[in-house]
TIFI-642122 format. One record per residue: residue number from 1; x, z, y of N, C-alpha, C, O, CB in turn. Coordinates in steps of 0.02 Angstrom, whole numbers. Glycine has a CB too. Layout:
<atoms>
(atom NUM, (X, Z, Y), (X, Z, Y), (X, Z, Y), (X, Z, Y), (X, Z, Y))
...
</atoms>
This chain:
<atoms>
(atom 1, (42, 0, -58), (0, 0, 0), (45, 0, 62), (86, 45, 66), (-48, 60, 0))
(atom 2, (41, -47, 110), (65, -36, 182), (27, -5, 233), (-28, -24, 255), (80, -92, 209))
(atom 3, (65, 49, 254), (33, 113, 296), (57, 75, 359), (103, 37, 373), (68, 205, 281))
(atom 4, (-5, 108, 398), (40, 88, 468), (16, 131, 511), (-34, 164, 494), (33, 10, 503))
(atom 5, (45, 141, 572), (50, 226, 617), (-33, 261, 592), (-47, 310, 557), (55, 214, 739))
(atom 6, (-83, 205, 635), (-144, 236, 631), (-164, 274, 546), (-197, 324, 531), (-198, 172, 655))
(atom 7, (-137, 238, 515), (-149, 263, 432), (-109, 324, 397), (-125, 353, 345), (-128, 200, 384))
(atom 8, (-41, 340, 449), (-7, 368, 441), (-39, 461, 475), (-52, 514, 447), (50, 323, 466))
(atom 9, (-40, 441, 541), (-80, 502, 566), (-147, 532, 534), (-168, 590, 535), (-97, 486, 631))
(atom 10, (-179, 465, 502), (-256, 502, 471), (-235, 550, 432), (-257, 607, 439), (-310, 456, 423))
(atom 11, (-182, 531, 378), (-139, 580, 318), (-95, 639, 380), (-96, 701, 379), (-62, 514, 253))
(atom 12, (-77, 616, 404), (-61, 690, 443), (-99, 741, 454), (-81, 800, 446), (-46, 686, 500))
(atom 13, (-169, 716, 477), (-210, 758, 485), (-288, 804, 467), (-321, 850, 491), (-204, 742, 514))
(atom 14, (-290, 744, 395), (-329, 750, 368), (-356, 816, 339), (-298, 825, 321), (-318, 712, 340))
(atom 15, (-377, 851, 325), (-404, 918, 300), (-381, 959, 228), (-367, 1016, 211), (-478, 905, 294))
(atom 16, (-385, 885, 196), (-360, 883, 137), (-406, 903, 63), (-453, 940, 76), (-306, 924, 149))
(atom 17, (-402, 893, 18), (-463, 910, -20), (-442, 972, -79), (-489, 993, -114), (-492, 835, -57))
(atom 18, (-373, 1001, -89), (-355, 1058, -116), (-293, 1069, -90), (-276, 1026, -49), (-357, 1061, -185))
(atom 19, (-240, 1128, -104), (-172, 1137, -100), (-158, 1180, -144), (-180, 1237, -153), (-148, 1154, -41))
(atom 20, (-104, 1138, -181), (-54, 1177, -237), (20, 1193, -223), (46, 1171, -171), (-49, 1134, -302))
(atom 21, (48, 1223, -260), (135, 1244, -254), (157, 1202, -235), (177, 1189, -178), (181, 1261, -308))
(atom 22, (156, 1158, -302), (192, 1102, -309), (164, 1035, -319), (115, 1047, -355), (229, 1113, -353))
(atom 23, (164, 980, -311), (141, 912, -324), (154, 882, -388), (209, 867, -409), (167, 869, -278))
(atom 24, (89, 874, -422), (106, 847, -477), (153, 772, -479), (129, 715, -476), (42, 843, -508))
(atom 25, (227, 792, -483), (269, 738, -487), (278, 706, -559), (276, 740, -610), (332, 760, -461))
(atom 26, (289, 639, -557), (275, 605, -648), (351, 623, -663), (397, 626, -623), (252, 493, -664))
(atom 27, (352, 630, -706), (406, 642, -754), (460, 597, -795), (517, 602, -815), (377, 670, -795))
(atom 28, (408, 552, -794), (436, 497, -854), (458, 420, -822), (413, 392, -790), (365, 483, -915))
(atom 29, (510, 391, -827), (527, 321, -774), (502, 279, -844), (521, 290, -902), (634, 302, -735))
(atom 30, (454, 227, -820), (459, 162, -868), (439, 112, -824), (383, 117, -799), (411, 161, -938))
(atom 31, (488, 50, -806), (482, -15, -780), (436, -70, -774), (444, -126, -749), (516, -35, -799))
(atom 32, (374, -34, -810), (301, -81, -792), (267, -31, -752), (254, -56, -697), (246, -108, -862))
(atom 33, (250, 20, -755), (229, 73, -697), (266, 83, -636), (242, 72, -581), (228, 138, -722))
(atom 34, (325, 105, -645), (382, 101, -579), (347, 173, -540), (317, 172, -485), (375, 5, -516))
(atom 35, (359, 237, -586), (335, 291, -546), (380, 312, -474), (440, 300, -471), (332, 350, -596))
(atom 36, (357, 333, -440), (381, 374, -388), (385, 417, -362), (339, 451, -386), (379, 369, -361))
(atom 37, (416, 454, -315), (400, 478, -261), (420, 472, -188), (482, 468, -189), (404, 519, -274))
(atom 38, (400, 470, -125), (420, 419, -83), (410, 480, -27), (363, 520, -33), (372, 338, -81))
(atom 39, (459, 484, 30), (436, 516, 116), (390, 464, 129), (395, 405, 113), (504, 520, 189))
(atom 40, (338, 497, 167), (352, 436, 209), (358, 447, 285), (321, 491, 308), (297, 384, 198))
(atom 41, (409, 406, 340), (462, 421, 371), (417, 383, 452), (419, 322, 441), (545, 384, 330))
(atom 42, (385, 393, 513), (382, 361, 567), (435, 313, 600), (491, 338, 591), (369, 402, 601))
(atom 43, (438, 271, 625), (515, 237, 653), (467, 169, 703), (407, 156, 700), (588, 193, 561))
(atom 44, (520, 136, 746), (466, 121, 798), (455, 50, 770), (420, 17, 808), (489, 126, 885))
(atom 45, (472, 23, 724), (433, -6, 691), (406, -20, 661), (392, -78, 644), (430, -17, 685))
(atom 46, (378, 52, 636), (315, 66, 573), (341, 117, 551), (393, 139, 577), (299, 12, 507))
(atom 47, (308, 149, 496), (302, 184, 444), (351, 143, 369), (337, 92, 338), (216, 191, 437))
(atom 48, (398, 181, 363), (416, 143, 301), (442, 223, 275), (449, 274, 309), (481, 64, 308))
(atom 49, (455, 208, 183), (466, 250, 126), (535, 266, 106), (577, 223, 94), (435, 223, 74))
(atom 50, (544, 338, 102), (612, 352, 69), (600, 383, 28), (560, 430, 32), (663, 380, 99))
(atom 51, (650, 356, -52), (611, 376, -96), (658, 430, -92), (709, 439, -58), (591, 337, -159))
(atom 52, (605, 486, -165), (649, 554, -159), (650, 551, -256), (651, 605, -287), (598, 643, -105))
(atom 53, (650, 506, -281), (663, 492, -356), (708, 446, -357), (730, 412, -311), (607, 470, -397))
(atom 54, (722, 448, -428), (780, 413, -464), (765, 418, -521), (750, 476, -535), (846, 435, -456))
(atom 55, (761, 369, -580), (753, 358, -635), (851, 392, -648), (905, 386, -619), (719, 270, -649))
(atom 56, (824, 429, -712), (910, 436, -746), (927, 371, -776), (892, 321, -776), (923, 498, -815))
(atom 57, (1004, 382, -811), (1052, 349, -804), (1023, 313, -873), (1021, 350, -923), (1124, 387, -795))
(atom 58, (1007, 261, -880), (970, 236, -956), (1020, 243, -1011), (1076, 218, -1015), (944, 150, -958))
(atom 59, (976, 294, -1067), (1011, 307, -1119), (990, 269, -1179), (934, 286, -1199), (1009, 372, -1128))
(atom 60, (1020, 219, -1215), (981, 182, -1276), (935, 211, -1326), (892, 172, -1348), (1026, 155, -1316))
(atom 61, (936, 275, -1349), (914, 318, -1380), (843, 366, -1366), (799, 386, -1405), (965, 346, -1380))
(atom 62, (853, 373, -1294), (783, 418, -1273), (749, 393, -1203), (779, 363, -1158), (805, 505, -1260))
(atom 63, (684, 411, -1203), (661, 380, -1129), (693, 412, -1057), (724, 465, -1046), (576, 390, -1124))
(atom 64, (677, 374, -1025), (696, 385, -972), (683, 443, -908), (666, 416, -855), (686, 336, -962))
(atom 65, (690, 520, -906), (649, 550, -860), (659, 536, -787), (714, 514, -772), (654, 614, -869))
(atom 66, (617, 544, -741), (606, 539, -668), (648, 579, -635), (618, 633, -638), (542, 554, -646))
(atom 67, (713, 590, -598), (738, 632, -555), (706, 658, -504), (700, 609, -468), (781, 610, -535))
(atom 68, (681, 702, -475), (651, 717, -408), (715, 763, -353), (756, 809, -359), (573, 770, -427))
(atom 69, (695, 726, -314), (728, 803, -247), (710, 857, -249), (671, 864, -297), (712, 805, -170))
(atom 70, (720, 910, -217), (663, 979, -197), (627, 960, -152), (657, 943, -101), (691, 1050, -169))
(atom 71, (556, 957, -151), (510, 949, -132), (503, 1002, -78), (492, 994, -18), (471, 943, -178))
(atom 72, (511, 1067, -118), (490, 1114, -50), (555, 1129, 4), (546, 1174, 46), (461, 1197, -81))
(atom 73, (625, 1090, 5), (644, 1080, 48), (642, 1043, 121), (679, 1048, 170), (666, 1078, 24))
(atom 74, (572, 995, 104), (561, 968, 163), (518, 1010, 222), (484, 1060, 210), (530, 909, 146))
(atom 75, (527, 980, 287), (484, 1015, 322), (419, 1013, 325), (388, 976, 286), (497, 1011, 369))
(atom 76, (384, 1055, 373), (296, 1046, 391), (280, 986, 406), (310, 950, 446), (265, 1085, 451))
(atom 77, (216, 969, 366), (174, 917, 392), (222, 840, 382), (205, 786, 406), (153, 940, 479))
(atom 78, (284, 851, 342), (292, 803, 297), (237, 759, 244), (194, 790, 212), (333, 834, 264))
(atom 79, (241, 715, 242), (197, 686, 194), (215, 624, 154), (234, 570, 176), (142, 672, 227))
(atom 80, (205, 642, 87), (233, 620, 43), (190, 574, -14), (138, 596, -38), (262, 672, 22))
(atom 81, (216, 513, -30), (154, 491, -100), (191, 481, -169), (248, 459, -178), (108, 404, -86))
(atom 82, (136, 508, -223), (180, 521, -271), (113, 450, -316), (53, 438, -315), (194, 626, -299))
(atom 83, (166, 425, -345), (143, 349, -373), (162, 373, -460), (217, 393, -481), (205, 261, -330))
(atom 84, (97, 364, -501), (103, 381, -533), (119, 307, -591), (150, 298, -644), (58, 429, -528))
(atom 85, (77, 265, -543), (67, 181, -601), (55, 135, -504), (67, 164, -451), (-58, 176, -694))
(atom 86, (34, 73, -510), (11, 13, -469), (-65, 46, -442), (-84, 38, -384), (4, -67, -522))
(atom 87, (-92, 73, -478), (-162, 86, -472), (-182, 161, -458), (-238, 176, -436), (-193, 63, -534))
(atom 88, (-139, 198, -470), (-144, 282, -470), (-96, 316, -451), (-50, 335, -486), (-154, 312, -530))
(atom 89, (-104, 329, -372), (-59, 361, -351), (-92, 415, -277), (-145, 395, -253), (-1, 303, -338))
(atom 90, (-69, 459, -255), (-94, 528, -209), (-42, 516, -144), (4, 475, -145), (-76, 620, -257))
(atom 91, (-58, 559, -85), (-27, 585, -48), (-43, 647, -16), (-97, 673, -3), (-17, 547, -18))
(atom 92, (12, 664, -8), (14, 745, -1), (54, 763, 56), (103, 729, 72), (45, 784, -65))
(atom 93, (31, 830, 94), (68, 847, 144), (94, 904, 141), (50, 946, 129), (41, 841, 194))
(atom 94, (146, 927, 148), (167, 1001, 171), (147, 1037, 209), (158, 1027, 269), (214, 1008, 190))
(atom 95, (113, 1086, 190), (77, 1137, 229), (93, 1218, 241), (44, 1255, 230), (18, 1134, 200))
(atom 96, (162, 1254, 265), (152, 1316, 260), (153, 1340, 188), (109, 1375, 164), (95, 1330, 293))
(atom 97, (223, 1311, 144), (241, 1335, 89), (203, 1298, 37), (226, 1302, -19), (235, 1403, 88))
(atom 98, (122, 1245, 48), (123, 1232, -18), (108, 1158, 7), (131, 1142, 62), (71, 1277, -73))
(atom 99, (66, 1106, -32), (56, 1045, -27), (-29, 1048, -34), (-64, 1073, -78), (101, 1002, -81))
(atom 100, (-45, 1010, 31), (-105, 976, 15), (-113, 904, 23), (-82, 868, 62), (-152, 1003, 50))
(atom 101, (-179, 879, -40), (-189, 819, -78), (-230, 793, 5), (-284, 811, 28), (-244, 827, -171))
(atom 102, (-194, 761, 26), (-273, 704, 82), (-272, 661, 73), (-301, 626, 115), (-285, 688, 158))
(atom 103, (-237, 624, 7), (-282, 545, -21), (-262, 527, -85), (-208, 543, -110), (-266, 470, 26))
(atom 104, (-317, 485, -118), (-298, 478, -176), (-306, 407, -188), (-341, 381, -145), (-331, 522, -219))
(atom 105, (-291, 377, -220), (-294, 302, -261), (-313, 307, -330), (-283, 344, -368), (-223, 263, -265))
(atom 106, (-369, 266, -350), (-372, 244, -432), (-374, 175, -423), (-378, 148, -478), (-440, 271, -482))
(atom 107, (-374, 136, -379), (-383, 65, -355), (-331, 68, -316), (-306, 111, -279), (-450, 42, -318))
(atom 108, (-311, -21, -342), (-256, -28, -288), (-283, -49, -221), (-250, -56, -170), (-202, -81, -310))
(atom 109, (-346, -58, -228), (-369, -81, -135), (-391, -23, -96), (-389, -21, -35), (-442, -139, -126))
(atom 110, (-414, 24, -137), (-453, 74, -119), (-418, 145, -113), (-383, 164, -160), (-505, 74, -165))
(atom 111, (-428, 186, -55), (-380, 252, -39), (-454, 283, -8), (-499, 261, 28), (-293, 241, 28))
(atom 112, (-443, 338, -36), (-495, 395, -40), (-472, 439, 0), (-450, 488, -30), (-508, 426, -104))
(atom 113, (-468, 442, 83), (-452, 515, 103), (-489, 564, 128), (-546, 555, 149), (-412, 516, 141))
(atom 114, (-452, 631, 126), (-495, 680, 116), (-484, 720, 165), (-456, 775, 169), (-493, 708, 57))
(atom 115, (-527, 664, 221), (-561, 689, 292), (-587, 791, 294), (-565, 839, 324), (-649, 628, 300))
(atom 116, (-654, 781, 234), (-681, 812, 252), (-702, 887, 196), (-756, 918, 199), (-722, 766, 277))
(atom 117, (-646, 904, 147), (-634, 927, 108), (-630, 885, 35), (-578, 853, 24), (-666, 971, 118))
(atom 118, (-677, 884, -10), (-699, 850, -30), (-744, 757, -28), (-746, 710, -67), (-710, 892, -36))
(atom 119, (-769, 769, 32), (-803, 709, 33), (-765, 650, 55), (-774, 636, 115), (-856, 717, 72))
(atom 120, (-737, 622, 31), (-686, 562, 51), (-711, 508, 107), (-767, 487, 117), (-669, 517, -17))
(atom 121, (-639, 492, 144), (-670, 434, 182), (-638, 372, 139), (-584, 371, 109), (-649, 434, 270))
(atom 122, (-692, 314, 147), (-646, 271, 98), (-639, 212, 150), (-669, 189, 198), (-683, 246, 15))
(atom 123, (-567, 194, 104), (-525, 166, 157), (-518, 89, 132), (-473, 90, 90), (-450, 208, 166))
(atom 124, (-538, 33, 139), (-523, -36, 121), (-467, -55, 123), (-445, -69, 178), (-550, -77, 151))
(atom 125, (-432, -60, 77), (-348, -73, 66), (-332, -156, 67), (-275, -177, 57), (-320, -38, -19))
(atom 126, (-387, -196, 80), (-399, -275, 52), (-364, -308, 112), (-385, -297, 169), (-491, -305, 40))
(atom 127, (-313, -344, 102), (-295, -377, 165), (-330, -432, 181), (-361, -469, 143), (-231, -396, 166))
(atom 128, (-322, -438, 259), (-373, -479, 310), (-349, -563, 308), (-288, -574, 313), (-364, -444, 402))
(atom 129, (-382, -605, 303), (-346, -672, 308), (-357, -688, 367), (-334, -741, 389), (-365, -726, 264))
</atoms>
C-alpha cells in the first residue's frame, strides 16, 4: 500500500481499536509472502518505510525465522506496519509503553481504520486512473 501524509496522520491519530505489549510480529521469512516489519518514516517527499526485519542467513536444512529490532525501543506515536502475507497485514502505533492496532488489512485494496474504537473507517486502497 502507498501511504501518503494525509494517510499517514489518520494512523497517527486514529483512536485505535485495542493496545497490547507487544505487536504480533511474524516469525517465519518465506519468499512468496515476504513478511515484514516496516517504520514508517515522514520526509518531504512522502512517507516512505524502514524496515525493522531481516530474514536470517538461509540455512539448507531449516526454515527461515524473521529477525526483528526492539520494537519497544522506538519512540511515541511511532507507527509501524507489520505485513504478515500481500493481503494481511496491521498498523500499529506506540503509545506510552504499549502498541495500539489503528488499521488492519485482509484485502489488498481495502484498510480498515480504527477511527472510532472498533467501528472502522474503510478506506479504498484502489488506484485512480
Amino acid at each position: 500500500m502507498t501511504i501518503d501524509e494525509a494517510t499517514y496522520l489518520i494512523l497517527r491519530s486514529a483512536s485505535g481499536a485495542f493496545s497490547c505489549k507487544y505487536p504480533p510480529v511474524p516469525r517465519n521469512w518465506n519468499p512468496v509472502d515476504r513478511p515484514h516489519v516496516a517504520m514508517l518514516l515522514p520526509d518531504i517527499a512522502g512517507i516512505f518505510s524502514v524496515f525493522l526485519s531481516n530474514p536470517e542467513d538461509a540455512d539448507s536444512n531449516s526454515r527461515q525465522s524473521l529477525e526483528v529490532s526492539d520494537l519497544n525501543r522506538l519512540p511515541a506515536k511511532t507507527v509501524i506496519e507489520i505485513r504478515h502475507s500481500n493481503s494481511q497485514y496491521a498498523y500499529y502505533r506506540r503509545d506510552n509503553g504499549s502498541w495500539t492496532k489503528v488499521a488492519e488489512a485482509s484485502d489488498p485494496f481495502v484498510v480498515e481504520v480504527f477511527s472510532h474504537g472498533y467501528a472502522p473507517i474503510i478506506m479504498n486502497m484502489i488506484p485512480q486512473i
